[in-house]
DOZA-764525 format. One record per residue (C-alpha): x, y negated, z; residue number from 1. Coordinates in steps of 0.25 Angstrom, whole numbers, m for minus. Each point is the difference from the previous one (the first is absolute). Layout:
N
R  east north    up  nr
R     X     Y     Z NUM
...
! end
This chain:
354
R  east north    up  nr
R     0     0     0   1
R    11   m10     4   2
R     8     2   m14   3
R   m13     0    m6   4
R    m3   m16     5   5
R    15    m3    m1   6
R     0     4   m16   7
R   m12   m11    m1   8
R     6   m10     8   9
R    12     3    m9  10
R    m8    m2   m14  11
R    m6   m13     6  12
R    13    m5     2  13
R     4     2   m15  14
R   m13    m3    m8  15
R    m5   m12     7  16
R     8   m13    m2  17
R    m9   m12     8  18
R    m7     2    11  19
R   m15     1     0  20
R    m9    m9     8  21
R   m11     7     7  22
R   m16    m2    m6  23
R     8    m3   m14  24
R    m8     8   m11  25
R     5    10    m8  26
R    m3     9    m9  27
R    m1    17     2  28
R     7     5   m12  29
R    m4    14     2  30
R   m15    m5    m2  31
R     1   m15    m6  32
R    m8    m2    11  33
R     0   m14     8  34
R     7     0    15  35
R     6    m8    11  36
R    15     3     6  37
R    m1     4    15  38
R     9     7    10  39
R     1    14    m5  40
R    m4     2    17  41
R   m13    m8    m4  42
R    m4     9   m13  43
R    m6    12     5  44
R    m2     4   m15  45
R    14    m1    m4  46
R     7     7    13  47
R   m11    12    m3  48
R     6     0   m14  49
R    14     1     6  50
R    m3    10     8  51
R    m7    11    m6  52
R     2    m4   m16  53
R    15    m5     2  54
R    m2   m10    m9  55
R     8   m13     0  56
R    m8   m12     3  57
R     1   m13    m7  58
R     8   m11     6  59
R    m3   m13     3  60
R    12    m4     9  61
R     5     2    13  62
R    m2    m9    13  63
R    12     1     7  64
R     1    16     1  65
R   m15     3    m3  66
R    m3     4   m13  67
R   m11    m8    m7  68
R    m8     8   m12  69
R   m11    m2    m9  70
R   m12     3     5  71
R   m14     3    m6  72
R   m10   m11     0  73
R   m11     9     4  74
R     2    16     3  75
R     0    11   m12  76
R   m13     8    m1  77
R     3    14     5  78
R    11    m8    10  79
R    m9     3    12  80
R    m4    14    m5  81
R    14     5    m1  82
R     5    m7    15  83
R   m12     7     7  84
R     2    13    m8  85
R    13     0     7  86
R    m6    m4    13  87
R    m9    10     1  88
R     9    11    m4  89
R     7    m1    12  90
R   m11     5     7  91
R     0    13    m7  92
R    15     5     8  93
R   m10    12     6  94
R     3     8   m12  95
R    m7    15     6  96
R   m13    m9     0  97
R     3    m4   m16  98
R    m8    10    m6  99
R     4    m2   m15 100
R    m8    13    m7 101
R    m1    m6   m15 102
R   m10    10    m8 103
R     4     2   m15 104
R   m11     2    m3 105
R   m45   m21    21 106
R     1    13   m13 107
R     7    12     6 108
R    10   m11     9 109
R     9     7    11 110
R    m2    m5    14 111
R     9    m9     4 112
R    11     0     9 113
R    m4    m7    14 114
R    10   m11    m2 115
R     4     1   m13 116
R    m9   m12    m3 117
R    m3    m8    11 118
R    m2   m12    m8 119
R   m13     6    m5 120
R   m12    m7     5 121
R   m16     2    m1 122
R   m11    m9     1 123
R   m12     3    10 124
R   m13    m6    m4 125
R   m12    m3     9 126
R   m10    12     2 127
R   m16    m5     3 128
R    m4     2    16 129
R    13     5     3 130
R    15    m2     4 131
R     7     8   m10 132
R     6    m4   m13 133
R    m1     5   m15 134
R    14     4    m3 135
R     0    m5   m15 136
R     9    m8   m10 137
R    18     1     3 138
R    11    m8     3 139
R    14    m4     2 140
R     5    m5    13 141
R    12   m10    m6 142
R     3    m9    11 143
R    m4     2    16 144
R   m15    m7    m1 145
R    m2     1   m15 146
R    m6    10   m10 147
R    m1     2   m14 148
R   m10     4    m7 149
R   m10    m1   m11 150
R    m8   m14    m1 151
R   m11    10    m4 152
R     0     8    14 153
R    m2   m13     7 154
R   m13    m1    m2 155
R   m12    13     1 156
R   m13    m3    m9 157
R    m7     6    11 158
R     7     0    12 159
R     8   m15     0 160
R    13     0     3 161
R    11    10     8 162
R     1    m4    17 163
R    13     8     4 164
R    12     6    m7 165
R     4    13     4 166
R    16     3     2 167
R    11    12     5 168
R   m12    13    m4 169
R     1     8   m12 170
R   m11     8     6 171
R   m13    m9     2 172
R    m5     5    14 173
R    14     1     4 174
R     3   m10    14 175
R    14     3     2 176
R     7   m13    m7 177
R   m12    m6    m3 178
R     0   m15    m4 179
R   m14    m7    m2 180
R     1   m14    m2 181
R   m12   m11    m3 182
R     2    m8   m11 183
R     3   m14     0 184
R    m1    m4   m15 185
R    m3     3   m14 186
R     6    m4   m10 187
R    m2     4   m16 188
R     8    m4   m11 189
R    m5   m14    m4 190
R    m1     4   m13 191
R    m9    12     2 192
R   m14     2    m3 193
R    m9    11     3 194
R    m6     0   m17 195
R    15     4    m4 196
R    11    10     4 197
R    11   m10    m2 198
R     8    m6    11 199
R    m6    14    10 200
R     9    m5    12 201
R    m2    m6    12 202
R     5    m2    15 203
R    m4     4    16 204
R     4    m8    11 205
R    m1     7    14 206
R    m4    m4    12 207
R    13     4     7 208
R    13     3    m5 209
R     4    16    m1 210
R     8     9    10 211
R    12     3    m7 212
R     3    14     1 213
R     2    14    m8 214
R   m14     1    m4 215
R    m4   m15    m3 216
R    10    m8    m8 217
R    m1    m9   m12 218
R     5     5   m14 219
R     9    m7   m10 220
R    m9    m9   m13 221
R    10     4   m11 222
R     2   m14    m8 223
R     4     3   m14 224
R    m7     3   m13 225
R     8    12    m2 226
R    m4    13     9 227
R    13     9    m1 228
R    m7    13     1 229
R   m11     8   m10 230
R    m8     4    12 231
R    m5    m6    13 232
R    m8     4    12 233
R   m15    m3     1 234
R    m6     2    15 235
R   m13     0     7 236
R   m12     5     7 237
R    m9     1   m13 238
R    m8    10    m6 239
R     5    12    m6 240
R   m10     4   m10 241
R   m10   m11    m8 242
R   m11    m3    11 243
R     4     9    10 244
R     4    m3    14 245
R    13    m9     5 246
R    10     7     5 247
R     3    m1    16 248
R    15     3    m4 249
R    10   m10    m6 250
R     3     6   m12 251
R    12    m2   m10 252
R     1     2   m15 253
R    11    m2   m10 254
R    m4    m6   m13 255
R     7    m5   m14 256
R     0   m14    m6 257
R    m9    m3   m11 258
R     6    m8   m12 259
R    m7   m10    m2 260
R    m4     1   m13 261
R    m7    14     3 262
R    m7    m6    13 263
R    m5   m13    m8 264
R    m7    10   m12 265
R    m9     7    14 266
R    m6   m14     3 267
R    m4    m6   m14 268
R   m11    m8     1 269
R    m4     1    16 270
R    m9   m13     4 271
R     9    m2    12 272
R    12     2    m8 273
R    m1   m11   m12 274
R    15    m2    m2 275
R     5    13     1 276
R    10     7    10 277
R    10    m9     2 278
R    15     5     1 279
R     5   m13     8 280
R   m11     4    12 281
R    m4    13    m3 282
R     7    13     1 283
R    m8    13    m2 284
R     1    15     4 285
R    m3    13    m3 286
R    m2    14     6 287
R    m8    11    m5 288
R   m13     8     5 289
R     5     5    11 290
R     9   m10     5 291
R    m3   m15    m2 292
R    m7   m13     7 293
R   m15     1     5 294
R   m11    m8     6 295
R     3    m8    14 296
R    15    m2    m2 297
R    m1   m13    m6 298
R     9   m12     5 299
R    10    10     5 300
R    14     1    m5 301
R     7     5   m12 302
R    15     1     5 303
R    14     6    m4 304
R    10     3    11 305
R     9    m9     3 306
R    13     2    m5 307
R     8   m16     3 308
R     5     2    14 309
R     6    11     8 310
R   m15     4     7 311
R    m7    13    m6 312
R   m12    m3     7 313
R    m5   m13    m7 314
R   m12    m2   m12 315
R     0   m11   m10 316
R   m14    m3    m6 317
R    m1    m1   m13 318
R   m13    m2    m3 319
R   m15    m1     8 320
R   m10    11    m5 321
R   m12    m8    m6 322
R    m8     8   m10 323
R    m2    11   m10 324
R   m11    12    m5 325
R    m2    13     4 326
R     9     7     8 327
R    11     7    m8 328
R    m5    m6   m11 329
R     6   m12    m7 330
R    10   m10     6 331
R    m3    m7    12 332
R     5   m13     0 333
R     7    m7    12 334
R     5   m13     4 335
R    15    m4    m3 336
R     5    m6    13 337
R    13    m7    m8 338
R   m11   m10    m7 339
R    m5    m5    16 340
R    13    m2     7 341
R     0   m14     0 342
R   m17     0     3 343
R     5    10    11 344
R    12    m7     5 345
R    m6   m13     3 346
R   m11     5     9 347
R     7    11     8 348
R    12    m7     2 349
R    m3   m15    m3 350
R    12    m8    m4 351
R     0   m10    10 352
R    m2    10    12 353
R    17     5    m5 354
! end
């Protein structure tokens, strides 16, 4: 570590021939994009980005000893994903609790390991004269009081809207580890509209924030277009045939990518879907007849494992199940997380609150 920031210091010393004055701007050549020099201790971004990517930051100056280096005007979507990922990975040091049972092959899903998703969360709806909840409709815990969900599963025609989130149980009646949380807020895509299938994603603020711990933790948002796998992870406590009963289980299945192409051809001309999939904010998936997506699962995660730190244990969403036909049939069409970072960002980690 020491020669590390030595070498910097070193290179500063060469490359940099007037010292900067702190608040000048400057421009980010990596991105062209405005900024303002700081103390490198002042620019969180910048030290993260010497720390885990080694990467060289951009010199302003020095002050005396301290180096001064460019700094973004405002944060880089997917900045506040990636530094959380990280924090949240070191929660995950109990590596007997990890769990990780990926099936390469809810339709004919395999239960899932009681802590290999412990971001996975369900949302109880009120029942009529009584105390209990519908458990209907997924999602992902991605910070410690917010889900993500579908905009979609915000809002029951029938029922109104979800109460509590349920946390730490792949089995629904289980109590050990068992997380219920009120809800504090909804909040859909301000772009979405019930008539459409577009812009299917939206956000739940809990009461509380969670209790960290094997069986409840927040997952990774994966923030680039490009998913470096074929196949991801669909879970949830859906149905598994077409109008039969949810399963009381977590179940897991693993299904393939859809080009995009073939998934836009299975939705020409559908009312709600005017312009088509749309690669930039869709991504589609695939199973067969016995293994695939069902009913009830939707708002829940499509995920990949996360392969960018030393932690076997963490998930990065990819995408947010929103819609498809029959079971098993043709592709079901999910969400693609990499589209709403910014949307995402700004409300579960506002800029200001950094």
């Amino acid at each position: 570590m020491y020669k590390f920031q030595i070498s910097i210091i070193v290179i500063f010393v060469k490359n940099v021939y007037s010292q900067g004055i702190i608040g000048n701007p400057c421009t980010l050549e990596s991105s062209n994009s405005p900024g303002v020099c700081k103390l490198l201790t002042q620019c969180k971004e910048i030290r993260d980005q010497v720390v885990f990517s080694q990467k060289l930051p951009q010199p302003c100056g020095f002050e005396g000893t301290h180096a001064i280096v460019c700094c973004p005007k405002t944060r880089r979507p997917g900045y506040m994903s990636e530094s959380k990922c990280r924090e949240y990975t070191s929660h995950t040091k109990e590596k007997q609790l990890c769990g990780h049972n990926i099936v390469k092959r809810i339709v004919g899903g395999k239960r899932a390991g009681r802590t290999e998703f412990p971001h996975m969360a369900i949302l109880g709806f009120p029942m009529e004269d009584s105390d209990n909840y519908m458990w209907l409709r997924g999602g992902s815990l991605i910070s410690e009081q917010y889900i993500l969900t579908a905009a979609f599963g915000l809002l029951h025609i029938y029922i109104g809207r979800p109460q509590v989130v349920l946390l730490g149980v792949t089995y629904l009646n289980d109590t050990d580890h068992r997380q219920e949380i009120k809800i504090e807020k909804y909040i859909s895509h301000p772009e979405y509209n019930n008539t459409s299938y577009y812009h299917d994603i939206g956000l739940i603020k809990l009461e509380k924030p969670i209790e960290m711990s094997s069986y409840v933790r927040p997952a990774c948002l994966n923030t680039y277009f490009n998913i470096p796998v074929a196949k991801v992870v669909i879970t949830g406590w859906g149905q598994t045939e077409w109008g039969g009963d949810s399963s009381e289980d977590l179940l897991k299945v693993t299904l393939d990518i859809t080009e995009y192409e073939v998934c836009n051809k299975s939705y020409q001309s559908i009312r709600m879907l005017k312009r088509g999939i749309i690669n930039s904010m869709h991504i589609c998936t695939q199973g067969n007849e016995l293994e695939d997506t069902c009913q009830g699962v939707t708002g829940g995660p499509v995920q990949i494992y996360h392969n960018n730190d030393k932690s076997s244990c963490m998930y990065d969403i990819v995408g947010v199940i929103s819609f498809g036909k029959a079971c098993g049939g043709a592709p079901s069409v999910n969400i693609r997380v990499s589209h709403y970072i910014k949307w995402i960002e700004d409300i579960v980690w506002p800029e200001n609150n950094q």
